[in-house]
C-alpha positions in Angstrom: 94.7 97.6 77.4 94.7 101.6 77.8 97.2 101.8 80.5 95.7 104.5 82.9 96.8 103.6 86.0 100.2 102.4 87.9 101.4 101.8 90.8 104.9 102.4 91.9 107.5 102.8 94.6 110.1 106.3 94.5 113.5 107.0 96.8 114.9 110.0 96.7 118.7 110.0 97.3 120.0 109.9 100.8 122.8 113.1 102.0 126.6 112.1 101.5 127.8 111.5 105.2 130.2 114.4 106.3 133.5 113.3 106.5 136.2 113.2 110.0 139.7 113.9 109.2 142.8 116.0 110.2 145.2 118.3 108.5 148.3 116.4 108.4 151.0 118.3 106.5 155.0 118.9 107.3 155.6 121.3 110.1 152.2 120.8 111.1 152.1 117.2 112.8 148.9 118.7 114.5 146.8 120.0 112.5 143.1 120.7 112.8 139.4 118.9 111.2 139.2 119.3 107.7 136.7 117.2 107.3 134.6 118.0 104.0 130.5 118.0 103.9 129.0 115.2 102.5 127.0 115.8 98.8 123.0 116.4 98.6 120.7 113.4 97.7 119.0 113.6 94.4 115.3 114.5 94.0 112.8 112.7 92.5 110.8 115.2 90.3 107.7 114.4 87.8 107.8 116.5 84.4 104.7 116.3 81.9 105.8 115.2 78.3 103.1 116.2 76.0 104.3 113.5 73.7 102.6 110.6 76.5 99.3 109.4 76.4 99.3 106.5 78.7 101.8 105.3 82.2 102.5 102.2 79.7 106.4 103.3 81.0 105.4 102.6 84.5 103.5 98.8 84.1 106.6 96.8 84.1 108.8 98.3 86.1 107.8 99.4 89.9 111.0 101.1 91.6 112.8 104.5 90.8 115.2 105.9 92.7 117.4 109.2 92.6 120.6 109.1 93.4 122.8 109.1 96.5 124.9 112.2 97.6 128.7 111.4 98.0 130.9 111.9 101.4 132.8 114.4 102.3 136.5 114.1 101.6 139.6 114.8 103.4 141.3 118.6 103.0 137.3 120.2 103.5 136.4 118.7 99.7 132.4 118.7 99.5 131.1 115.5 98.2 129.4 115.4 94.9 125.6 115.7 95.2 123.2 113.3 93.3 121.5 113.0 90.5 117.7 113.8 90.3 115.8 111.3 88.9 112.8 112.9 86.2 109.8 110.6 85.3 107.6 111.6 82.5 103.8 111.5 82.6 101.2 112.5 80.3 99.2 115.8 81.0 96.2 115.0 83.8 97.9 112.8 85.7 97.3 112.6 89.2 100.1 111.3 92.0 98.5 110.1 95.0 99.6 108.6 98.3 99.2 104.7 97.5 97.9 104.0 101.2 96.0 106.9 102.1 94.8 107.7 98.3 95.6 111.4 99.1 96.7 113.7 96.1 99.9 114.8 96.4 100.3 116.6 92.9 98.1 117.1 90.1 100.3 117.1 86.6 98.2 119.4 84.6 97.3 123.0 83.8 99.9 125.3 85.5 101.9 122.4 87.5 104.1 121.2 84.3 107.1 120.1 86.9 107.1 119.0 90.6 109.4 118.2 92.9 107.2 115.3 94.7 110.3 113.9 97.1 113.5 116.0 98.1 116.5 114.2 98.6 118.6 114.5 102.1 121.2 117.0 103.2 124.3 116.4 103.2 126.1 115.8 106.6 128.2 118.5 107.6 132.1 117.3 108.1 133.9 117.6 111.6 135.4 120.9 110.6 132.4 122.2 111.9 132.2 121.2 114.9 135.8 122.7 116.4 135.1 124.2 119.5 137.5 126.1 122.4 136.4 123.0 124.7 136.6 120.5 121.5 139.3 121.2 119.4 139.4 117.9 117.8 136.0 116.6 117.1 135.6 113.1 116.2 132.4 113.2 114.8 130.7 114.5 111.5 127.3 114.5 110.8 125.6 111.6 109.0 124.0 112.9 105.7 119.6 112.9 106.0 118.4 109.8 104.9 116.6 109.3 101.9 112.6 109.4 101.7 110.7 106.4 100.1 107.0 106.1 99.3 104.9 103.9 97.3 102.3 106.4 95.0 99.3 105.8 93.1 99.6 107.4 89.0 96.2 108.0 87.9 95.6 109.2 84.5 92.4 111.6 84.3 91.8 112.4 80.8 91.1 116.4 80.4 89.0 117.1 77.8 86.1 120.0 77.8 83.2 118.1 76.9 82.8 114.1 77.8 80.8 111.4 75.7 78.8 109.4 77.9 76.4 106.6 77.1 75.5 102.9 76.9 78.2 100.6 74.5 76.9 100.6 70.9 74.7 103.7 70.9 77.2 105.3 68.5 80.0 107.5 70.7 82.7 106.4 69.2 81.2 106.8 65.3 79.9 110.3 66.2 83.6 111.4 67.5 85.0 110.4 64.1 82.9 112.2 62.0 83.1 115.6 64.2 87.1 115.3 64.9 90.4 113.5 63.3 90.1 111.2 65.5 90.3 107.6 64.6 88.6 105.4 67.4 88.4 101.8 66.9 84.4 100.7 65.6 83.2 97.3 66.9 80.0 95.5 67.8 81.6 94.5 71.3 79.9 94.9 74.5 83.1 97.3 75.7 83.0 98.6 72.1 86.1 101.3 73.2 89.0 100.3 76.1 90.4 103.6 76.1 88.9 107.1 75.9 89.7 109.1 72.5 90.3 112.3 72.2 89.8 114.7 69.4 89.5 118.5 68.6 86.5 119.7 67.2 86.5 123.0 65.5 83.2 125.2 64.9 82.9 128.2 63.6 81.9 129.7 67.3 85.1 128.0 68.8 86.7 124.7 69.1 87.1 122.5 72.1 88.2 119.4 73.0 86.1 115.9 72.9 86.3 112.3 75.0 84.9 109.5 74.2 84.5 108.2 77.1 84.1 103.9 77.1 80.5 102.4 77.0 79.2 102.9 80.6 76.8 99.4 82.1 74.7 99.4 85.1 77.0 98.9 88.4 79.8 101.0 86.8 80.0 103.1 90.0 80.2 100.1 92.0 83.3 99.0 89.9 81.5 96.2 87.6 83.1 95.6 84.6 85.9 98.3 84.1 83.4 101.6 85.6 85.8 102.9 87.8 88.6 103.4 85.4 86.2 105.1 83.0 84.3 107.1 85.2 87.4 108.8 86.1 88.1 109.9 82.8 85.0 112.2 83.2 86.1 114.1 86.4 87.9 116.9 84.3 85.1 117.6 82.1 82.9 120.7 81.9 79.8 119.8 80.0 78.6 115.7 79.4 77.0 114.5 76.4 74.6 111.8 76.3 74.3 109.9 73.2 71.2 107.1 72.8 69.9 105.1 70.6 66.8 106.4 70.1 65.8 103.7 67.5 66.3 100.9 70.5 68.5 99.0 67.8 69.2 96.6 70.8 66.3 97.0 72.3 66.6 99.1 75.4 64.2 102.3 76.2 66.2 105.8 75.4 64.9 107.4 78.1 65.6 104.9 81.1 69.3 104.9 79.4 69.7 108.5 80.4 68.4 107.5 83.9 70.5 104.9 84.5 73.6 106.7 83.5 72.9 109.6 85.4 72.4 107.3 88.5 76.1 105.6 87.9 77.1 109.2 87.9 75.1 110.5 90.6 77.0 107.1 92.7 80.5 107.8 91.8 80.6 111.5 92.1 77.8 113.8 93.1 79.3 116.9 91.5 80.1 115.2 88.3 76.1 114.4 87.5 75.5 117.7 88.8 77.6 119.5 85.5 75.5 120.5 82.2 74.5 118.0 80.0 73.1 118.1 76.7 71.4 114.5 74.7 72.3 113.5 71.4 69.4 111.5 70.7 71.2 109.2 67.8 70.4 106.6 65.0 67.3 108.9 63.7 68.1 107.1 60.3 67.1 104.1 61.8 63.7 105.4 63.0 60.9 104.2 60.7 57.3 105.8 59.8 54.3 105.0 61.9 56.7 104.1 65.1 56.0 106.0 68.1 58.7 108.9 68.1 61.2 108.5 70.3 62.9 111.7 69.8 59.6 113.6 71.1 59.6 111.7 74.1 63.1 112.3 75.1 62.3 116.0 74.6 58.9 116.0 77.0 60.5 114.3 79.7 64.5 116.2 79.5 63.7 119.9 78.1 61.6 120.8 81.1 64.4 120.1 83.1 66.5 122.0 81.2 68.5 118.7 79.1 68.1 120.2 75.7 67.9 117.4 73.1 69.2 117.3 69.6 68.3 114.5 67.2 71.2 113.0 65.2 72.5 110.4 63.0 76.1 109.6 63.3 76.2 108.2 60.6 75.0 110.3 57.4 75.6 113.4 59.9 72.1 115.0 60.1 71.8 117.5 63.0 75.1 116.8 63.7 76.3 120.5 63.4 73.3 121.5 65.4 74.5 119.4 68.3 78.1 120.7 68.1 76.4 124.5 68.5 74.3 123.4 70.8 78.0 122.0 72.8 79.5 124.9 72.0 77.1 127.4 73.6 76.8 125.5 76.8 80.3 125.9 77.2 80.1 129.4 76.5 78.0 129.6 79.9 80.1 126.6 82.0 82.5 127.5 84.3 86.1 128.1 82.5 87.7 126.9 85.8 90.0 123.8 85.1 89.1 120.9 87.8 92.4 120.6 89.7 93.2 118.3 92.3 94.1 120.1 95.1 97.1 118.8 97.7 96.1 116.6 100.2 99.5 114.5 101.4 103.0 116.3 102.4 105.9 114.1 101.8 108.2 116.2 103.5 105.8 116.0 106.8 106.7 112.6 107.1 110.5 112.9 107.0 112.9 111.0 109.8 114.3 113.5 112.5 117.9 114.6 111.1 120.5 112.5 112.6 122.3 114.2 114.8 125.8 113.9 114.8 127.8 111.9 118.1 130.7 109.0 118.5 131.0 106.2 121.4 134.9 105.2 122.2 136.2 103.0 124.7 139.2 104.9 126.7 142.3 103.3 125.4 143.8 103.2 129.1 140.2 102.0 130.4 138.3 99.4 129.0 135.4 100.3 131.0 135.1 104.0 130.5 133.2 105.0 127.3 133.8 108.9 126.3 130.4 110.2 124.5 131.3 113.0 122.2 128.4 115.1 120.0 127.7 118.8 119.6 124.2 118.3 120.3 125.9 116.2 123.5 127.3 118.9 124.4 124.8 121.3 123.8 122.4 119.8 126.2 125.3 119.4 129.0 125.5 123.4 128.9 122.0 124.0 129.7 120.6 121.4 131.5 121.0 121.2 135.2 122.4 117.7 136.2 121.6 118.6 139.8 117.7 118.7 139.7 116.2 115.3 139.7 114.2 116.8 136.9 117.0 117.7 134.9 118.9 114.5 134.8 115.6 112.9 133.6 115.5 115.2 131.0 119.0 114.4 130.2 117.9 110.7 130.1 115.7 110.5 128.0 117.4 112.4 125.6 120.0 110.1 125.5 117.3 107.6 125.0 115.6 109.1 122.4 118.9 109.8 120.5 119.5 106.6 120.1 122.9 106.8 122.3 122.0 104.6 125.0 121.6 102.1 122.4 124.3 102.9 120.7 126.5 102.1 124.2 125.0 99.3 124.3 126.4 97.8 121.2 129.5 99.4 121.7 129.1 96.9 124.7 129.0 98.8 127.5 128.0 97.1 131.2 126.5 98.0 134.4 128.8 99.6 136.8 131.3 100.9 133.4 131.5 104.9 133.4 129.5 107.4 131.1 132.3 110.4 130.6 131.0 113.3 128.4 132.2 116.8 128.4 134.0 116.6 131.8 130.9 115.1 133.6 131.5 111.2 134.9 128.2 109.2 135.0 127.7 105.4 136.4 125.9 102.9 133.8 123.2 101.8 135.0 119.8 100.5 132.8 
């Protein structure tokens, strides 16, 4: 089966943690942090390879993940930063938000590389944070975690013009005798599982050709396979409808077109909406005396401006008429690729940086726990303790940092004393 469509889970890398540690030398039993920075987290990055055709690389195995930045060392030596991890799709694929179904790239056109989840920061190491006030910090910062999403790959075929029409009425044989490609032929009521694609050349231009799989009534609604055909045709410019105007299985031409422009009309308004030409096939099968079916299709399409070309597939008469015909309609379509625009923002859903803080017991007092953190400290400086307003404030930050719980596991109790910067505050939940 035509593998066109995958689901799978990506991680960037998560920041190196900065490092704590103190310049110990001879002479200098004292020294100051030199504490290094932690390493970047590797990206996870999706790169077209023209070589692909299919996500067949992404059906059987669901998780990818870039690598990890490394810590910080000791004597201020910056952790290594991780690998990106690059995963190849074929041109027109489309990554979207698995839950939401939002776009959040569109590999094709100008976009040959994107950068679809960053990798964290590194944590900075407590060389930083030497102070007058703190001149030995015991703290570095912990590196940004890594981001992790589960994404939709959609495969939407881009071709100029897009074959569309019943199974059997002869797509699949008229794309083989215009183009190099090589579909498979079949009496089978899917006759193709996958569109083909082939270049046709003319001596007005070439462009490229889909044959897109045998459409049945309910496609839109997602009978048989119709959704993962129909989206094949979302990047063409101009739709070709092929019928079998002999009724060789005995439907009616003209309710064909109807009922393939209502599966359109269903699945995407704008899609029936695009230029359409009928290739009115099997003439060789049409015999004297029957009612023509190729004048019909003309009264009841031409007038609304569906010129229609008889053909036969194949001995190839009319067959270079039709390509014209394709050819000149394209001449006066828009040349604008469709492009999927952005819709989902990893990096808007990114956790809060960790902000960097330790929790000690006092060594000659069990129950006096000493908070240290330049944010901590930060906050002390301009927040008035003395308003009832401002200790609240105060509070709640702590909350919100995740300190107070921290003390908690640390195992702080009621009554034990909060000491921070100089300021002695009474536990209390």
């Amino acid at each position: 089966m035509f593998a066109d469509r995958a689901k799978i889970i990506i991680r960037s890398g998560k920041g190196g943690d900065g490092h704590v540690s103190f310049r110990r030398e001879l002479y200098v039993p004292n020294g100051g942090p030199d504490g290094g920075d932690g390493g970047r987290g590797g990206d996870v990055i999706f790169e077209v390879d023209k070589g692909q055709n299919t996500l067949g690389d992404y059906r059987h195995k669901r998780k990818f993940k870039a690598q990890d930045g490394e810590e910080g060392g000791k004597r201020r030596c910056h952790g290594a930063d991780g690998d990106d991890i690059v995963l190849k799709v074929p041109e027109g694929t489309v990554i979207m938000d698995a839950e939401s179904r939002k776009v959040i790239a569109d590999m094709s056109g100008d976009n040959q590389r994107q950068v679809v989840l960053k990798g964290g920061r590194g944590g900075k190491g407590n060389q930083h944070y030497a102070t007058a006030a703190m001149q030995v910090p015991k703290y570095a910062q912990p590196g940004q975690p890594a981001q992790e999403l589960e994404v939709l790959l959609e495969l939407k075929v881009i071709a100029d013009v897009g074959l569309v029409g019943f199974p059997n009425v002869g797509k699949s044989t008229f794309l083989s005798r215009v183009t190099n490609a090589q579909p498979k032929i079949a009496n089978y009521h899917f006759t193709t599982l996958s569109p083909n694609l082939g270049v046709v050349d003319t001596e007005n231009g070439g462009f490229v050709i889909a044959d897109i799989p045998g459409l049945i009534e309910g496609a839109s609604e997602g009978v048989g396979l119709g959704h993962e055909f129909l989206r094949h045709i979302e990047r063409t410019r101009v739709l070709v409808h092929i019928v079998d105007a002999a009724s060789t299985e005995g439907r009616d031409p003209v309710d064909d077109i109807y009922k393939i422009n209502k599966e359109l009309e269903a699945y995407n308004p704008e899609i029936a909406a695009r230029p359409q030409i009928i290739a009115a096939n099997k003439t060789d099968c049409i015999f004297e005396g029957d009612e023509d079916p190729v004048s019909r299709l003309k009264a009841e399409f031409e007038p609304k401006g569906i010129k229609v070309y008889p053909i036969s597939a194949v001995t190839g008469k009319g067959v270079r008429e039709l390509l014209y015909g394709i050819r000149e309609l394209l001449d006066h379509s828009p040349l604008e690729p469709v492009v999927f625009e952005q819709e989902f923002f990893p990096e808007d859903v990114l956790i809060t940086e960790n902000l960097p803080y330790t929790v000690e017991r006092d060594k000659d007092d069990p129950h006096i726990f000493v908070v240290e953190g330049p944010k901590i400290e930060k906050m002390l400086g301009y927040t008035n303790l003395d308003s009832e307003k401002g200790f609240a404030f105060f509070q709640r930050f702590l909350k919100d940092g995740g300190i107070l719980d921290e003390m908690e596991k640390a195992g702080i109790q009621e009554g034990d004393t909060v000491r921070m910067y100089g300021f002695d505050f009474d536990y209390y939940k």
